[in-house]
C-alpha positions as CSV (number, residue, x, y, z in Angstrom):
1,X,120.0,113.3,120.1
2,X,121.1,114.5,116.7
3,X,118.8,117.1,115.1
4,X,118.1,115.3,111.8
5,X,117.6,111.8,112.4
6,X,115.3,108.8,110.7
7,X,114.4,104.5,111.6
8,X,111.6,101.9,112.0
9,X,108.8,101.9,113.6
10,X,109.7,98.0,114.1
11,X,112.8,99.0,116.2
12,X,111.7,102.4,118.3
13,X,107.9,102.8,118.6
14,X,106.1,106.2,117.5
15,X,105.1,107.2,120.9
16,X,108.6,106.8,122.6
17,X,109.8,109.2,119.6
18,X,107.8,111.6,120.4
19,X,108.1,111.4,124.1
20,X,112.3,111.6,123.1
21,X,111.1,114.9,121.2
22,X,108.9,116.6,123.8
23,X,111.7,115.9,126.5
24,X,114.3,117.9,124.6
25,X,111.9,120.5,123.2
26,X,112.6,120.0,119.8
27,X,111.0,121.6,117.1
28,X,110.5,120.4,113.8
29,X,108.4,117.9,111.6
30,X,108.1,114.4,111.8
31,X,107.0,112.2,108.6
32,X,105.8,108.6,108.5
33,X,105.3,105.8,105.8
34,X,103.8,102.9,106.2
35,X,103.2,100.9,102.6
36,X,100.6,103.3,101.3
37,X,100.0,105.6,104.2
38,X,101.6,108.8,105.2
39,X,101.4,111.3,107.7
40,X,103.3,114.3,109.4
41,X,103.5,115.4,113.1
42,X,104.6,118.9,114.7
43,X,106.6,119.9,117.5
44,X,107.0,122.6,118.8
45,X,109.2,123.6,121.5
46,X,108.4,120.1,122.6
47,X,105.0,120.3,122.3
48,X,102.7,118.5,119.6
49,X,101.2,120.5,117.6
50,X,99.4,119.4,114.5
51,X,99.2,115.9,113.1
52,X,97.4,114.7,109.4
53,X,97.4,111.4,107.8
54,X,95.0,110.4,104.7
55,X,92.2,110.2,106.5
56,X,92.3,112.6,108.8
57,X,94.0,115.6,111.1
58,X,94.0,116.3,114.4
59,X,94.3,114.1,117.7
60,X,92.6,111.2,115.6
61,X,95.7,111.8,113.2
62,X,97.9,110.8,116.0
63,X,96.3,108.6,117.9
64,X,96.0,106.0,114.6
65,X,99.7,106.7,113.6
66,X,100.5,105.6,117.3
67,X,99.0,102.5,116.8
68,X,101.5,101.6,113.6
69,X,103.9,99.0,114.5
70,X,106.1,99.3,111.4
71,X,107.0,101.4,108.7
72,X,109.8,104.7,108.2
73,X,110.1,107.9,110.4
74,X,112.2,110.7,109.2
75,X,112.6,114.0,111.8
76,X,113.3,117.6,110.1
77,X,114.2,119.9,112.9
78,X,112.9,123.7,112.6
79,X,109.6,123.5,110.2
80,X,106.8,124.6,111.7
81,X,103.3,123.6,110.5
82,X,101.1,126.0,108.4
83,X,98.0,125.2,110.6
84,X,97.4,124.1,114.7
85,X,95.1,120.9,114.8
86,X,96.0,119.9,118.6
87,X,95.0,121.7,121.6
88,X,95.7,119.0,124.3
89,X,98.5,118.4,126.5
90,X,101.1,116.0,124.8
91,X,101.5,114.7,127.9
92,X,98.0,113.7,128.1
93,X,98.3,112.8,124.7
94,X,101.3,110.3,125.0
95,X,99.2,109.1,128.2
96,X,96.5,108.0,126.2
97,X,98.1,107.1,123.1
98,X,99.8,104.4,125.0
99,X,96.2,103.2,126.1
100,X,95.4,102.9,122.8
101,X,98.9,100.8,121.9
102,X,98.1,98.3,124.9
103,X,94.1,98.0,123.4
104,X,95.5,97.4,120.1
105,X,97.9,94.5,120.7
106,X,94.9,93.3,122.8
107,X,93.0,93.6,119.3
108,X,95.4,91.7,117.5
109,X,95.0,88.5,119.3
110,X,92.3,88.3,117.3
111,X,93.0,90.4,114.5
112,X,96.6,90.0,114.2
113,X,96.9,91.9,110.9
114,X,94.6,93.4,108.5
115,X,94.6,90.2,105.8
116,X,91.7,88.7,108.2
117,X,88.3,88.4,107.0
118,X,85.4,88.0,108.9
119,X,81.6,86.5,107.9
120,X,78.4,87.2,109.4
121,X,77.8,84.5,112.5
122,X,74.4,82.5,112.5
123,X,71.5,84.4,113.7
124,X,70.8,86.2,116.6
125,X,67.8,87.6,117.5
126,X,67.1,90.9,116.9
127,X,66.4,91.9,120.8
128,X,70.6,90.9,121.0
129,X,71.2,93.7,118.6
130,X,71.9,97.2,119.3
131,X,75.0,98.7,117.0
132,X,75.6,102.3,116.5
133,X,75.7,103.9,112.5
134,X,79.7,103.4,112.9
135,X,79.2,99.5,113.6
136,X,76.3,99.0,111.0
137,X,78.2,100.8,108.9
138,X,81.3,98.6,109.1
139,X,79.0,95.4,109.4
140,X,77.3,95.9,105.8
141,X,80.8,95.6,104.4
142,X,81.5,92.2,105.7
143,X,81.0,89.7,103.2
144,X,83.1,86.9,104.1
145,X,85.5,87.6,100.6
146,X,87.1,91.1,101.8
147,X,89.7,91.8,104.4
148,X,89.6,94.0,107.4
149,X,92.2,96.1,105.5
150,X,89.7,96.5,102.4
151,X,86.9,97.2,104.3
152,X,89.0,100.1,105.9
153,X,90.1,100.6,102.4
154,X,86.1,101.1,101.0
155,X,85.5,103.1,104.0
156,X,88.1,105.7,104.0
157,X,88.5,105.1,107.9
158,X,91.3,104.2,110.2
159,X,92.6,100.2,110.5
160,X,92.7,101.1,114.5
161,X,89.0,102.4,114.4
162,X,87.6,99.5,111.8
163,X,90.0,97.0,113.8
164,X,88.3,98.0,116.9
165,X,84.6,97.8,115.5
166,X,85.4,94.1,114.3
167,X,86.7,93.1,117.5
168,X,83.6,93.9,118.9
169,X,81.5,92.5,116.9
170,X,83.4,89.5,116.7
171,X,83.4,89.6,120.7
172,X,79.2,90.2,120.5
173,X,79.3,87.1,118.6
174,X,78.2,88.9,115.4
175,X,81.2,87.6,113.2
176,X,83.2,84.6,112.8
177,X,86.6,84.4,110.9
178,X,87.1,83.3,107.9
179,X,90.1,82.3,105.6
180,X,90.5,84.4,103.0
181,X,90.5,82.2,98.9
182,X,94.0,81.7,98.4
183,X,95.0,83.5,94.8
184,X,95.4,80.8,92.4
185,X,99.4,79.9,92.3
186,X,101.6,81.9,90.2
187,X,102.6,80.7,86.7
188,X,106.4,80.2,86.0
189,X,108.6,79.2,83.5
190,X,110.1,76.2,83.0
191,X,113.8,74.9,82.3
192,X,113.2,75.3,78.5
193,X,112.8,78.5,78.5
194,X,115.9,80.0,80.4
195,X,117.8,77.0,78.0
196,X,116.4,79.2,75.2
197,X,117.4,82.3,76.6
198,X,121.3,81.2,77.3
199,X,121.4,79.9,74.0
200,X,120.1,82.6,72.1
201,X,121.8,85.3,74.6
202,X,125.3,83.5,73.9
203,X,124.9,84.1,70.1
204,X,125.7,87.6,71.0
205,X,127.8,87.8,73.7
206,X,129.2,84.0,73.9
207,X,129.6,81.9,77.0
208,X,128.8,84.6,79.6
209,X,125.4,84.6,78.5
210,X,124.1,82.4,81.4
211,X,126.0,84.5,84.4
212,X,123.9,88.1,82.8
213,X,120.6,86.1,82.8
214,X,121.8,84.8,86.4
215,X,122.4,87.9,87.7
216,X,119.3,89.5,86.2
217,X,117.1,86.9,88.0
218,X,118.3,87.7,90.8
219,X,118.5,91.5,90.9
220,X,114.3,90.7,90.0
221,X,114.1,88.8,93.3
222,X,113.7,85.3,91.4
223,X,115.2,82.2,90.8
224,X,115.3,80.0,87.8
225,X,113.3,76.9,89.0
226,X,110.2,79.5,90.1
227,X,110.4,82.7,88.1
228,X,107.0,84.3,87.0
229,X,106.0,84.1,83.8
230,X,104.6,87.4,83.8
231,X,108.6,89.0,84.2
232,X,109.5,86.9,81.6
233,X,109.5,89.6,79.1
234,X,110.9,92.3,81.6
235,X,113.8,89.9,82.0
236,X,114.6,89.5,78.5
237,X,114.3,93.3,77.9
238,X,117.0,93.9,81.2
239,X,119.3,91.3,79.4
240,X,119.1,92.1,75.9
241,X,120.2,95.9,77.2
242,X,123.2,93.8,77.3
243,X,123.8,93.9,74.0
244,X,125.6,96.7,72.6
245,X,125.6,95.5,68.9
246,X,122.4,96.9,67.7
247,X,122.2,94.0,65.0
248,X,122.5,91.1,67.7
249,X,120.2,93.0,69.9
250,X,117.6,92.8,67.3
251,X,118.3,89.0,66.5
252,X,118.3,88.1,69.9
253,X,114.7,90.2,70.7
254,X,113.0,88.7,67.7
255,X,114.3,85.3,68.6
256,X,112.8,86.3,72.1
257,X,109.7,87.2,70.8
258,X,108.7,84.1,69.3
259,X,109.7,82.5,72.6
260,X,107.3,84.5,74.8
261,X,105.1,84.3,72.1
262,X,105.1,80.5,73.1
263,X,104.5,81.3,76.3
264,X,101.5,83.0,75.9
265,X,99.3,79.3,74.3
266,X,100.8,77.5,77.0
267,X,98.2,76.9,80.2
């Protein structure tokens, strides 16, 4: 294995990494990403170390990192952490970590990603109920409008932890799932407006006009029959950059201007 290496958690899963590391007694530090979440690992000699994420250190660190199923991994070999949160085995560790992998996917049969939202069920009565502070506490924060993911969010905990907690209340018969209101559909432009913008794009720089504004749309991910509205003004600022003549920049912008002024009183 090379010293410096990096991938996806899609392709090669955290815990077979660091099984790969112990086995060769590497030493170094491991970073992950996952959208907004981050966290380091430390090995030493093989052995794990120290582990923080956002919302926590420790075992707990690593155990919740285990459990991601995508995001980036990058390996530095040689740096050696500053502290020593982990005192157990990492054999023990990979051991249960795995445990925790296999409860998760059982998890996401019913929780098969964070976007879920749950609602209280009908009543039960209250000789059936006996939660713990951690379920209460996640329970109050169901409301049948925010998502397991925002509820971890409010909370400043784990999605394993949370994830689990749902699952068994939903299991107790405490919550029922819910579909989450769809946003309201995007606005877009229509074919007048990108008529517009070749035509007043071609006064400056003549019949390639429509092959910039092309190539702008799709460098922004869009497409001309369902671009955003809202990147309507970002696109003509990327393709009047075009324009090197400072005077048919400024024609073409003002014209543009009264376009997405347009825009703007149309509902």
């Amino acid at each position: 294995m090379v010293d410096v290496f990096m991938g996806d958690l899609s392709q090669i899963k955290l815990v077979d990494i660091l099984r790969l590391l112990a086995s060769e007694g590497k030493t170094g530090k491991l970073i992950l990403t996952k959208g907004n979440d981050s966290g380091e690992i430390y090995v030493e000699n093989g052995v794990l170390t120290h582990a923080s994420s956002k919302v926590n250190a420790g075992e707990e660190a690593l155990f919740t990192m285990m459990t991601w199923m995508i995001g980036k991994f990058n390996f530095t070999p040689g740096l050696l952490p500053e502290e020593k949160s982990i005192g157990t085995s990492t054999d023990q560790l990979l051991e249960e970590g795995q445990k925790r992998i296999k409860e998760w996917e059982h998890i996401r049969e019913v929780i098969p990603s964070m976007e879920v939202v749950f609602k209280l069920a009908g009543h039960k009565g209250s000789n059936d109920i006996n939660l713990k502070s951690a379920e209460w506490n996640i329970l109050t924060q169901v409301d049948a409008m925010r998502s397991a993911g925002e509820i971890s969010n409010a909370l400043n905990l784990d999605e394993f932890g949370v994830a689990k907690i749902l699952y068994g209340l939903y299991s107790a018969g405490l919550l029922e799932i819910v579909e989450k209101p769809k946003p309201p559909p995007e606005k877009v432009v229509g074919r007048e407006f990108f008529k517009r913008v070749d035509e007043e794009l071609a006064k400056a720089l003549g019949p390639i006009a429509s092959v910039i504004v092309d190539d702008q749309i799709a460098e922004m991910g869009g497409q001309r029959d369902a671009f955003p509205r809202n990147k309507a003004a970002e696109l003509v600022e990327a393709v009047s950059s075009e324009i090197k003549d400072e005077g048919k920049k400024i024609r073409f912008q003002r014209s543009m201007l009264e376009i997405l002024r347009g825009l703007e009183g149309q509902h």
